[in-house]
MOPAC internal coordinates of N, CA, C and O (Angstrom, degrees):
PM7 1SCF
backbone

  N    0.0000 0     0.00 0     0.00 0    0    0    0
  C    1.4489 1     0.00 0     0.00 0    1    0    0
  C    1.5231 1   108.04 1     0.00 0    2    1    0
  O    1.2310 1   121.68 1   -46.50 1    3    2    1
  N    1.6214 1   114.39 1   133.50 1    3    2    1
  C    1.3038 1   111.66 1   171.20 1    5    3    2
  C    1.2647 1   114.65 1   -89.08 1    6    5    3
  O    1.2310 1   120.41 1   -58.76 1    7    6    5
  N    1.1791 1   116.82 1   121.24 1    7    6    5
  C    1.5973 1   129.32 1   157.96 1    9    7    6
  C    1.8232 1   128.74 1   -81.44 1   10    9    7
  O    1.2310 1   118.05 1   -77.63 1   11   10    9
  N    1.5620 1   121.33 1   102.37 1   11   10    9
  C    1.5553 1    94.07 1  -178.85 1   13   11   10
  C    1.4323 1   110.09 1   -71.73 1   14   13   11
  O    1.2310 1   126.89 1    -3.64 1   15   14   13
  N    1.4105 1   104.35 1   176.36 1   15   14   13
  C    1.8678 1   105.67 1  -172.59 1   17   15   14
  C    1.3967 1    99.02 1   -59.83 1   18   17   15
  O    1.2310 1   107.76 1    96.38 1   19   18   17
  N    0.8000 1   140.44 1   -83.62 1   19   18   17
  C    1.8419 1   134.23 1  -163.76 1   21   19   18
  C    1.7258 1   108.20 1   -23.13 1   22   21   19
  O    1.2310 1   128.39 1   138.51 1   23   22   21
  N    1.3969 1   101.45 1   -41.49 1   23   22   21
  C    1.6166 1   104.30 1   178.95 1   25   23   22
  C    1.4269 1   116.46 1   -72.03 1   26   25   23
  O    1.2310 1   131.78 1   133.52 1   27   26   25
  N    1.4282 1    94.85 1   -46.48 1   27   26   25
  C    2.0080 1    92.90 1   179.56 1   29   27   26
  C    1.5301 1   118.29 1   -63.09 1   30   29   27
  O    1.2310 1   122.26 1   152.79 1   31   30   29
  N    1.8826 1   113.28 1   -27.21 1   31   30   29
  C    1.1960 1    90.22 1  -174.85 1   33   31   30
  C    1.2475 1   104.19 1   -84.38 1   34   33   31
  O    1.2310 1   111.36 1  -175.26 1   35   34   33
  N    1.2549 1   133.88 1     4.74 1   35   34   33
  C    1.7382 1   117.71 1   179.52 1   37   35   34
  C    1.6262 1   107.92 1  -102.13 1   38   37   35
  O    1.2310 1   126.88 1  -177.56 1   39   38   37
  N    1.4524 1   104.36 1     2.44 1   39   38   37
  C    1.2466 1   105.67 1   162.87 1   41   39   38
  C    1.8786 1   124.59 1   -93.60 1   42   41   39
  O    1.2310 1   136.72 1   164.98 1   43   42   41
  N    1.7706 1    85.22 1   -15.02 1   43   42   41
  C    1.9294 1    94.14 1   159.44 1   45   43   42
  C    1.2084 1   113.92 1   -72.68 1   46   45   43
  O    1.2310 1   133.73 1   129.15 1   47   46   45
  N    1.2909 1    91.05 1   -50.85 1   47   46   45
  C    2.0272 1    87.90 1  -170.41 1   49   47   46
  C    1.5542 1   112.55 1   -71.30 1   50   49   47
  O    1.2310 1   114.22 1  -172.37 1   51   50   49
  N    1.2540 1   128.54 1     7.63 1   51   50   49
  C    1.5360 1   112.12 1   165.53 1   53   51   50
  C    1.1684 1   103.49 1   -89.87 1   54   53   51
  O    1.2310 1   111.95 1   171.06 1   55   54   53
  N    1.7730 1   132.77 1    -8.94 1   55   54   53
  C    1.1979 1   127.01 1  -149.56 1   57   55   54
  C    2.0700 1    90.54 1  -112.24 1   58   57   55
  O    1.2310 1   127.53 1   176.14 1   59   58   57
  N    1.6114 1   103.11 1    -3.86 1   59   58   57
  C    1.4286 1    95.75 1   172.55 1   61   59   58
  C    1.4200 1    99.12 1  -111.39 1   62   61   59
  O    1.2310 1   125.46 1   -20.53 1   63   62   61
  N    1.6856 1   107.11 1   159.47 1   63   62   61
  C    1.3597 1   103.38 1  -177.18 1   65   63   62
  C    1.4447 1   110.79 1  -111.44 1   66   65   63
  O    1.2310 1   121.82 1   -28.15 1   67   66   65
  N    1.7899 1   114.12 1   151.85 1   67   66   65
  C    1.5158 1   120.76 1   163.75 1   69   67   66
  C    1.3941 1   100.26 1   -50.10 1   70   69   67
  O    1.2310 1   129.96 1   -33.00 1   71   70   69
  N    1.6778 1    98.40 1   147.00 1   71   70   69
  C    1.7170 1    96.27 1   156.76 1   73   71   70
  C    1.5114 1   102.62 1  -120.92 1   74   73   71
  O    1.2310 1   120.29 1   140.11 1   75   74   73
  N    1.4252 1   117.06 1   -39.89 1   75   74   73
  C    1.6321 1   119.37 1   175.44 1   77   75   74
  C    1.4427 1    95.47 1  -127.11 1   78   77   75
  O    1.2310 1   120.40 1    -2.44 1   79   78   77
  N    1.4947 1   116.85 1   177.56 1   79   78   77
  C    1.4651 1   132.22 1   157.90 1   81   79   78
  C    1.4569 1    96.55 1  -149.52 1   82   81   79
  O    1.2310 1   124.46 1   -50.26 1   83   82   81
  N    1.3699 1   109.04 1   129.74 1   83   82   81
  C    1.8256 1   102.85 1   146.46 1   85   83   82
  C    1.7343 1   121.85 1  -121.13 1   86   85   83
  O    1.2310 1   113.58 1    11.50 1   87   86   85
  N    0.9133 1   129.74 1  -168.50 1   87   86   85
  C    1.6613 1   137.21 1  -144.99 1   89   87   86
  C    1.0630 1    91.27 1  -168.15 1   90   89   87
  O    1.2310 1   132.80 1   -51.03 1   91   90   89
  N    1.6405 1    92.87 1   128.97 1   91   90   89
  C    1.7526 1   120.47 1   168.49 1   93   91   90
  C    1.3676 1   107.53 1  -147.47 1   94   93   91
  O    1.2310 1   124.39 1   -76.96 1   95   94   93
  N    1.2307 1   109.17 1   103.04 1   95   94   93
  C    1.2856 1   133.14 1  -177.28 1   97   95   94
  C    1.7563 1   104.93 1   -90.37 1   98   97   95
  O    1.2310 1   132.64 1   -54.93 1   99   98   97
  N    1.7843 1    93.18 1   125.07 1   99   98   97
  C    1.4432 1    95.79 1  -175.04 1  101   99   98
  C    1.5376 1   113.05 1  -145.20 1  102  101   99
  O    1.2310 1   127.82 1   -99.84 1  103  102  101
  N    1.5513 1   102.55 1    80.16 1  103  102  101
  C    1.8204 1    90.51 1  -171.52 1  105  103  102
  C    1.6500 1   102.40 1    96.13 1  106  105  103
  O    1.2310 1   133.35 1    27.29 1  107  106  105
  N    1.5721 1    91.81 1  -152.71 1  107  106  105
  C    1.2340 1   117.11 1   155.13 1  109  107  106
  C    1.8155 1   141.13 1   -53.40 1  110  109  107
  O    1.2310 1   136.36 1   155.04 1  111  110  109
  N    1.5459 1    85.93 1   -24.96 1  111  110  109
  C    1.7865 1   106.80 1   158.34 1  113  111  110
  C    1.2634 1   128.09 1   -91.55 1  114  113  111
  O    1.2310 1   127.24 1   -12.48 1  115  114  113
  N    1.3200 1   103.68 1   167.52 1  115  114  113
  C    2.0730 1   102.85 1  -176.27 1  117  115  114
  C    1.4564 1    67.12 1  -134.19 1  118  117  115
  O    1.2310 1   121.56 1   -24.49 1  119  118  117
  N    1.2454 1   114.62 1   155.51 1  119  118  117
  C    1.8401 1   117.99 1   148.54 1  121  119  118
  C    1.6666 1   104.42 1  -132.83 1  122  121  119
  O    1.2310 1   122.06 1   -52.34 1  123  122  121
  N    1.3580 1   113.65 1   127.66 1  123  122  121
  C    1.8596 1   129.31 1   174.82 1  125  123  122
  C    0.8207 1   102.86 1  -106.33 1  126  125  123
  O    1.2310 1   124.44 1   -66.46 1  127  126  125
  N    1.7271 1   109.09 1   113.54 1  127  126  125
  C    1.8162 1   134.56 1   141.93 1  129  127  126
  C    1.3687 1   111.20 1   -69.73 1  130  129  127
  O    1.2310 1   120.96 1   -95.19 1  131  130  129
  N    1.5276 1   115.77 1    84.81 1  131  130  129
  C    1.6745 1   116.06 1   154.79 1  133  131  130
  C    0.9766 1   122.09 1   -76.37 1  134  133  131
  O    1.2310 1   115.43 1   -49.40 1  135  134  133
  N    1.4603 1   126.28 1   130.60 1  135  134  133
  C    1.4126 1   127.74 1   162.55 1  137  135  134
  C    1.4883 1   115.36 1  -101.18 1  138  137  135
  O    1.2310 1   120.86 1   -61.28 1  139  138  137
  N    1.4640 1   115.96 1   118.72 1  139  138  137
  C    1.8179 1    97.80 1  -155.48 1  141  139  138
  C    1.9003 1    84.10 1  -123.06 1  142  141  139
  O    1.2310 1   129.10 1   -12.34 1  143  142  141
  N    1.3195 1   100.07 1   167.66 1  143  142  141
  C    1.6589 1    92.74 1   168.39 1  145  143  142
  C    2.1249 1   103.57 1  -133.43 1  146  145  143
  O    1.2310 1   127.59 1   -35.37 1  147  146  145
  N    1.3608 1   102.99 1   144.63 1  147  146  145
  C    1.2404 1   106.05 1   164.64 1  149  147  146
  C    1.1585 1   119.03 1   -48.39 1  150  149  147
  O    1.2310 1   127.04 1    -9.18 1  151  150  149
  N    1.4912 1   104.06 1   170.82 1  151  150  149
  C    1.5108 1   106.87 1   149.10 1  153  151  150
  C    1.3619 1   147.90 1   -76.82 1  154  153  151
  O    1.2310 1   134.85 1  -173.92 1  155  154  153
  N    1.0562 1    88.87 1     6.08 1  155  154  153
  C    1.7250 1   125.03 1  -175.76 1  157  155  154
  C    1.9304 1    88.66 1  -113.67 1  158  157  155
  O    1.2310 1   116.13 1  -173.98 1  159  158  157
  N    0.9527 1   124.96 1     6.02 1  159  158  157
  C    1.5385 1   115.52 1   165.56 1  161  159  158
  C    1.4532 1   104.03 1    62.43 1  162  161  159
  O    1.2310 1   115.45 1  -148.16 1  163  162  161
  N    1.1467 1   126.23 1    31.84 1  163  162  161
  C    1.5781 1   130.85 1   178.76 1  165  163  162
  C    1.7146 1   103.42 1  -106.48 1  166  165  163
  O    1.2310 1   113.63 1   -44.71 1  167  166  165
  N    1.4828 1   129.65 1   135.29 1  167  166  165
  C    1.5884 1   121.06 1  -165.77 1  169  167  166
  C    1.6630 1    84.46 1  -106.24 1  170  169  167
  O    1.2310 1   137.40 1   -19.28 1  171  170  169
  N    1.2513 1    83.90 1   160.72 1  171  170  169
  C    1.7024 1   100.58 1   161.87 1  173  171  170
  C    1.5009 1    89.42 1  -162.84 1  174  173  171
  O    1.2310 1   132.03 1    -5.54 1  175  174  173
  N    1.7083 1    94.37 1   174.46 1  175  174  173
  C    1.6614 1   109.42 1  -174.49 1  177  175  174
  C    1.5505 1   108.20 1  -108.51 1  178  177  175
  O    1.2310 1   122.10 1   -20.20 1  179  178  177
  N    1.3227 1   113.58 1   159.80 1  179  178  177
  C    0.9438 1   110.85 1   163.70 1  181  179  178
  C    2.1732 1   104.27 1  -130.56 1  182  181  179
  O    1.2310 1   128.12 1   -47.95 1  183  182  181
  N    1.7286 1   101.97 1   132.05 1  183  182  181
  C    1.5184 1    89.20 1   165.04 1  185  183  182
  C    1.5521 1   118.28 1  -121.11 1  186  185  183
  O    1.2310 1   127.29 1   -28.65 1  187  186  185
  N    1.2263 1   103.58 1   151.35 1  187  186  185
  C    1.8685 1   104.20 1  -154.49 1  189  187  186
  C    1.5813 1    92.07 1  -126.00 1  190  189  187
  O    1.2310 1   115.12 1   -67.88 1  191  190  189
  N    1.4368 1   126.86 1   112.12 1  191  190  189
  C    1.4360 1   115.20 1   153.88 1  193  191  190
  C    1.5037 1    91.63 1   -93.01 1  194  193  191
  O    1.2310 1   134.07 1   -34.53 1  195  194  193
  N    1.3568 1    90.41 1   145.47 1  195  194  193
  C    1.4982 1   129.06 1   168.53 1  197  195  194
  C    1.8912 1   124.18 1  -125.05 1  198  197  195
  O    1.2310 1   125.13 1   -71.54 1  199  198  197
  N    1.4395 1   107.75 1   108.46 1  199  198  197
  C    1.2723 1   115.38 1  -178.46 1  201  199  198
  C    1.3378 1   126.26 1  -132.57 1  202  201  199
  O    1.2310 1   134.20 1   -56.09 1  203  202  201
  N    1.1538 1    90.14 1   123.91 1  203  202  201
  C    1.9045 1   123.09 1  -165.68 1  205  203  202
  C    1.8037 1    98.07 1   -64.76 1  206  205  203
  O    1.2310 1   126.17 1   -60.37 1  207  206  205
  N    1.4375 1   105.75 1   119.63 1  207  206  205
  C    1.6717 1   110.19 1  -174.38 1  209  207  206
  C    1.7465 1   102.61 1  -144.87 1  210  209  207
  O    1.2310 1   124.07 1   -64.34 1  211  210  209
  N    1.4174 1   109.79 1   115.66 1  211  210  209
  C    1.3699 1   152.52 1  -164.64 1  213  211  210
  C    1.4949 1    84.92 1   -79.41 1  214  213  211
  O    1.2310 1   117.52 1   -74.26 1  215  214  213
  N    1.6684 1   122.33 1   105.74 1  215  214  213
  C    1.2296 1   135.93 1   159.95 1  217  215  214
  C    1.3330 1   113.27 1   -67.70 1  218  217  215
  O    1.2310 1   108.08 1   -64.12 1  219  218  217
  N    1.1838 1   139.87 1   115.88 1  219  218  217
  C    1.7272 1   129.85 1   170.08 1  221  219  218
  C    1.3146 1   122.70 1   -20.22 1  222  221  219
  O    1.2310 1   116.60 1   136.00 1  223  222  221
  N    1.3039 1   124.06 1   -44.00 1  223  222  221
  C    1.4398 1   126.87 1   158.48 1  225  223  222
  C    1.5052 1   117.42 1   -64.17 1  226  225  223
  O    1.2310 1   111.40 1  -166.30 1  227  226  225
  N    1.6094 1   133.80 1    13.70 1  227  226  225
  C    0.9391 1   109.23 1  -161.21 1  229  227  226
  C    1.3625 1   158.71 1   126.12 1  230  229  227
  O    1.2310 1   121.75 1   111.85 1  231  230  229
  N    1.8446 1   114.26 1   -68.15 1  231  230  229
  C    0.6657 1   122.83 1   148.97 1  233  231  230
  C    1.1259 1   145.04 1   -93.96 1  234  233  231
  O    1.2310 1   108.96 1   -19.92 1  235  234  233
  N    1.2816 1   138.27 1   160.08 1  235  234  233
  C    1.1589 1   156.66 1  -135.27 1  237  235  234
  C    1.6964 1   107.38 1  -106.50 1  238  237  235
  O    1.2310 1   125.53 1   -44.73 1  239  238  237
  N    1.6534 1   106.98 1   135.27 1  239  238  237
  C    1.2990 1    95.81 1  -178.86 1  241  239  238
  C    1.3821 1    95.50 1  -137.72 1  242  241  239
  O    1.2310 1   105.30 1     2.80 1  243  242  241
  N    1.2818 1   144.82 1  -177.20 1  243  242  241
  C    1.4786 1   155.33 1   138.59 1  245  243  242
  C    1.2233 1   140.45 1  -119.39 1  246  245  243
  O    1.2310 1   125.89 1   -74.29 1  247  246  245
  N    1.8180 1   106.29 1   105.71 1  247  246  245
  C    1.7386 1    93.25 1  -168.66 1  249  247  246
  C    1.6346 1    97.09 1   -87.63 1  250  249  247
  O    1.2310 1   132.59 1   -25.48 1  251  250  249
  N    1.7405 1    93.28 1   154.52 1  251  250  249
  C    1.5678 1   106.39 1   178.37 1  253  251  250
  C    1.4249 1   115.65 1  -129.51 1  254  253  251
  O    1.2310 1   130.80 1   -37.99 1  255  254  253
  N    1.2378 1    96.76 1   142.01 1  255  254  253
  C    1.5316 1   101.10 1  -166.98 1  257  255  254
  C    1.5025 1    96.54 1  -127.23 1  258  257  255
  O    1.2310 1   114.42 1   -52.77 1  259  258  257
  N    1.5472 1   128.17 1   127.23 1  259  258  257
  C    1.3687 1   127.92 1   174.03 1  261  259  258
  C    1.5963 1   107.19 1  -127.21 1  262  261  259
  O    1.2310 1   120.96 1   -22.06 1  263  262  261
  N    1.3734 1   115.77 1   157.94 1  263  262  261
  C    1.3593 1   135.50 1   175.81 1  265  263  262
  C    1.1504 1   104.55 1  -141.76 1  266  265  263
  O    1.2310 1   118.00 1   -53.13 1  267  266  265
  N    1.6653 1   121.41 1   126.87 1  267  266  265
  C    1.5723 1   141.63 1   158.05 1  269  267  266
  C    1.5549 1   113.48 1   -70.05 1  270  269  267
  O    1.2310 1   119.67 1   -62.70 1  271  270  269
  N    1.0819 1   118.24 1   117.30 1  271  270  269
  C    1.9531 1   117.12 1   171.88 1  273  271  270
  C    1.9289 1    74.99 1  -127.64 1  274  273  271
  O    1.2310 1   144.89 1   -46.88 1  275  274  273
  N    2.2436 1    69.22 1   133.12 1  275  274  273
  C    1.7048 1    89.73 1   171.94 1  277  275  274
  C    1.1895 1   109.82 1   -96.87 1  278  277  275
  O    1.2310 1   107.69 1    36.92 1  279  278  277
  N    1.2163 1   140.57 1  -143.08 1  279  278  277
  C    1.6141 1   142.04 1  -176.05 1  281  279  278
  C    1.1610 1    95.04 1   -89.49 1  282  281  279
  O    1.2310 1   122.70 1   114.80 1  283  282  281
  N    1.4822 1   112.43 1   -65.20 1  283  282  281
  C    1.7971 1   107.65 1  -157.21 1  285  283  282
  C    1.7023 1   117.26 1   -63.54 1  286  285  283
  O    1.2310 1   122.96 1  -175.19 1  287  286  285
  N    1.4097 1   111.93 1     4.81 1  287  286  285
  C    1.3661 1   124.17 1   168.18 1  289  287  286
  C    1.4509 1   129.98 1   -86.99 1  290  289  287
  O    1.2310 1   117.98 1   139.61 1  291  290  289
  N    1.1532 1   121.45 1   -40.39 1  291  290  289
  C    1.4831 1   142.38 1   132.70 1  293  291  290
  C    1.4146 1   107.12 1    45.79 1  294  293  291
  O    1.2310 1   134.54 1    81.33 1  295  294  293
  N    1.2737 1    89.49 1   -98.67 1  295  294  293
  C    1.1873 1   102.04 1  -179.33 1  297  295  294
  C    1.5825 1   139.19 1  -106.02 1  298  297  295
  O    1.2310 1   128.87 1  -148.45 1  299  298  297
  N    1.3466 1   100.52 1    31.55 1  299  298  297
  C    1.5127 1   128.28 1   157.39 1  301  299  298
  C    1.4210 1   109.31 1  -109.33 1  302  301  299
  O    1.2310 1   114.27 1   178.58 1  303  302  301
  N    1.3044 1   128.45 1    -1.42 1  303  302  301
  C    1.3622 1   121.89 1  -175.38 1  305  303  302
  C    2.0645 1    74.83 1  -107.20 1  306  305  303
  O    1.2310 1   126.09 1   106.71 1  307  306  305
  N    1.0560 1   105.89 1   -73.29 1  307  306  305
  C    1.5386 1   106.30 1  -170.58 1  309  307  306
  C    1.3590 1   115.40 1   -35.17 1  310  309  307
  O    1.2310 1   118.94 1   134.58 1  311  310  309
  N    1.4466 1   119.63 1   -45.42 1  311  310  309
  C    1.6808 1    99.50 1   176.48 1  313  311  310
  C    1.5155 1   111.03 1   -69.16 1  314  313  311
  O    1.2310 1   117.79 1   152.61 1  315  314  313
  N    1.6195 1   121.81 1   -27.39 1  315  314  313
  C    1.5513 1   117.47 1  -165.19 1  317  315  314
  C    1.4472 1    96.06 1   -68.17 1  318  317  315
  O    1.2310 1   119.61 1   147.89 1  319  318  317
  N    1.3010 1   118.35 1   -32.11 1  319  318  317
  C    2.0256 1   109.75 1  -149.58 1  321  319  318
  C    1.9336 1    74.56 1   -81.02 1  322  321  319
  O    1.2310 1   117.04 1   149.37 1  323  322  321
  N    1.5113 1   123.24 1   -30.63 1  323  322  321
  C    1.6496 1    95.85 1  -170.59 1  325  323  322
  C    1.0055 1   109.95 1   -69.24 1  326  325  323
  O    1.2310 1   117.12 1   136.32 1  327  326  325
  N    1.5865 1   123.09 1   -43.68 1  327  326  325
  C    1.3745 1   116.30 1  -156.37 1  329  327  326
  C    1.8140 1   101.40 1   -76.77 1  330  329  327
  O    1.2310 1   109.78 1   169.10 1  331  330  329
  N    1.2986 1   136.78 1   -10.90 1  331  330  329
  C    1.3664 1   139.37 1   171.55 1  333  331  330
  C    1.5219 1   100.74 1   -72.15 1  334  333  331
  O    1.2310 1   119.69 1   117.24 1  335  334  333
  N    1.1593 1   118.20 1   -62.76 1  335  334  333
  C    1.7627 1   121.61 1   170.97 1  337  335  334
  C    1.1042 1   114.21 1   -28.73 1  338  337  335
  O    1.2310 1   122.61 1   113.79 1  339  338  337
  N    1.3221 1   112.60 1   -66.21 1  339  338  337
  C    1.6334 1   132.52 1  -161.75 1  341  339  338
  C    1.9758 1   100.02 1   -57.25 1  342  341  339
  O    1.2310 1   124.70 1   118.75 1  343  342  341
  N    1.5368 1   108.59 1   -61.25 1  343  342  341
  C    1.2640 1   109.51 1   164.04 1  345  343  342
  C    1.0409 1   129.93 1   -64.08 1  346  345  343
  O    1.2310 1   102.39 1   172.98 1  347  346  345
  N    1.4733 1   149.83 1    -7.02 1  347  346  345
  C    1.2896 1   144.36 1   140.86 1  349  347  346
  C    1.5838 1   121.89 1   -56.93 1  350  349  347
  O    1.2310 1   124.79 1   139.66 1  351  350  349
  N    1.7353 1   108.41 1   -40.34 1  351  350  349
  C    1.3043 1   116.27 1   166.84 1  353  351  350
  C    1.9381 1   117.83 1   -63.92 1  354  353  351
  O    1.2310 1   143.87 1   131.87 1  355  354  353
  N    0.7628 1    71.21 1   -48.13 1  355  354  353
  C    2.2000 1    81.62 1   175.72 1  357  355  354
  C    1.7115 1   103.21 1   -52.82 1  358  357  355
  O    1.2310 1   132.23 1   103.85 1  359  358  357
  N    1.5446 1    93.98 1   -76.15 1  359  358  357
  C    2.1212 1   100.91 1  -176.65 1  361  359  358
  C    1.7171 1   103.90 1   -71.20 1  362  361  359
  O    1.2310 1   110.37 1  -164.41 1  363  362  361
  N    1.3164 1   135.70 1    15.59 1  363  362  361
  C    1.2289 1   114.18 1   169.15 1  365  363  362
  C    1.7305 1   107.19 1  -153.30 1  366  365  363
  O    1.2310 1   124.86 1  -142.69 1  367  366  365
  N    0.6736 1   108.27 1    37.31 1  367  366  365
  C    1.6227 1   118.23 1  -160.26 1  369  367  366
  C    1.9195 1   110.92 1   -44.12 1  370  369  367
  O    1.2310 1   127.89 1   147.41 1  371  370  369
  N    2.1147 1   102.41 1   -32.59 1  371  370  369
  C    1.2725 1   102.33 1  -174.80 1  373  371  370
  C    2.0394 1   104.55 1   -74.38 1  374  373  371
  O    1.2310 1   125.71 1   146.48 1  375  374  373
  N    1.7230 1   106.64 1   -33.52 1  375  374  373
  C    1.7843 1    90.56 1   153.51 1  377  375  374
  C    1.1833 1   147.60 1   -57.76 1  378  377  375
  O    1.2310 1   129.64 1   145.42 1  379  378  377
  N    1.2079 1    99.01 1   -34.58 1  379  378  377
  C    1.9193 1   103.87 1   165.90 1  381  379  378
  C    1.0657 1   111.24 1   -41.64 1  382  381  379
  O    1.2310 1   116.47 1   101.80 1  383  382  381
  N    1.6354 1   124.31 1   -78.20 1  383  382  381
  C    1.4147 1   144.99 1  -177.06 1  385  383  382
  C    1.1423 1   101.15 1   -42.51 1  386  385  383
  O    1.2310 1   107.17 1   141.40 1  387  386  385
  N    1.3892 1   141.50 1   -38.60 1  387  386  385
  C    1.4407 1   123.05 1  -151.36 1  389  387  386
  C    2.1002 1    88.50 1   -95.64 1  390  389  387
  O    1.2310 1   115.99 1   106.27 1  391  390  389
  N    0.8916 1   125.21 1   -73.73 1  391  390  389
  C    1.6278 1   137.33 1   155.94 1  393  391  390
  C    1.4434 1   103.28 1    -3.47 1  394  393  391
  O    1.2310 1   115.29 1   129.20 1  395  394  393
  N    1.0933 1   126.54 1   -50.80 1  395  394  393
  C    1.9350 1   137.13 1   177.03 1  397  395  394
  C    1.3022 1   107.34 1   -83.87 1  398  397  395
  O    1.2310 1   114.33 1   138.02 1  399  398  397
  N    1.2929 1   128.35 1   -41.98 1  399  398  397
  C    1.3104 1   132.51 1   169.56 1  401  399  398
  C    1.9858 1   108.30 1   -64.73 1  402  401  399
  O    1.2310 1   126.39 1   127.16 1  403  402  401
  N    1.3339 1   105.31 1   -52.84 1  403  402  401
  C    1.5496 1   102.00 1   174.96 1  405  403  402
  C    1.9805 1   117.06 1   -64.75 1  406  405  403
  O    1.2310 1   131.20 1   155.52 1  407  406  405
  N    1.2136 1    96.00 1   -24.48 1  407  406  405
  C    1.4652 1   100.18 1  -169.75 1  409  407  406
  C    1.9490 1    94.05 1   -83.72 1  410  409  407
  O    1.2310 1   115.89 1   140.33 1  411  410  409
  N    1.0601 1   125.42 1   -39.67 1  411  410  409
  C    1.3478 1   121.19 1   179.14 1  413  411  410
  C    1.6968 1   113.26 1   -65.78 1  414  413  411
  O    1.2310 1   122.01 1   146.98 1  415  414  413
  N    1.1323 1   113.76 1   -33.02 1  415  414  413
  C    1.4962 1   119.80 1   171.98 1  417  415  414
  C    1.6148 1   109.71 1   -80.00 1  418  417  415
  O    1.2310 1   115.38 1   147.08 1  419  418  417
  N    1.4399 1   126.37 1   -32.92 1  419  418  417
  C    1.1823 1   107.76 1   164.81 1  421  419  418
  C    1.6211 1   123.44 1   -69.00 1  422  421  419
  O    1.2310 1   120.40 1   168.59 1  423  422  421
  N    1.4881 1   116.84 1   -11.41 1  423  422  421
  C    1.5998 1   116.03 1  -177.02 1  425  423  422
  C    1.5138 1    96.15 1   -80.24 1  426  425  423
  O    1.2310 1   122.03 1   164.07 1  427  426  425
  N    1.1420 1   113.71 1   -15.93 1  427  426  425
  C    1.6135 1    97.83 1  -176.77 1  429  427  426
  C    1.3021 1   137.29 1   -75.37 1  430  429  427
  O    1.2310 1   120.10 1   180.00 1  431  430  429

């Protein structure tokens, strides 16, 4: 059977399993922390923004955007996203607050 690539890889990933997911709902975004494992029992992540977009007619669509981090990335992705955080918080401190302040009023 021919599979094109878009098809085969969603025919890999049923064949790997979730181990966790979490959800961060932000606004107009959802963002998914998958933790999936090979078949070889090796985890990697997957992160998915997902955003809800109001067709003129109406309906509702969602673009999705995903990125794979393998293990040995870890923690070169984890120190970069801090040290980018950390410097957005330092040079913009009145955006932080306002972004935490909007995100706490949207949980409500």
């Amino acid at each position: 059977m021919f599979l094109n690539s878009n098809a085969h890889r969603e025919a890999e990933d049923h064949e790997e399993r979730q181990v966790l997911s979490k959800t961060v709902k932000a606004g107009r975004r959802t963002y998914f922390f998958d933790v999936r494992a090979t078949r070889a029992d090796d985890y990697y992540l997957t992160i998915t923004e997902s955003r809800k977009m109001t067709q003129a007619d109406g309906s509702v669509t969602y673009n999705r955007h995903k990125i794979f981090l393998y293990k040995e990335d870890f923690s070169k992705f984890a120190d970069t996203l801090q040290e980018v955080v950390d410097f957005i918080r330092r040079e913009r401190p009145q955006d932080a607050h306002k972004d935490e302040a909007a995100q706490t009023e949207e949980d409500l």
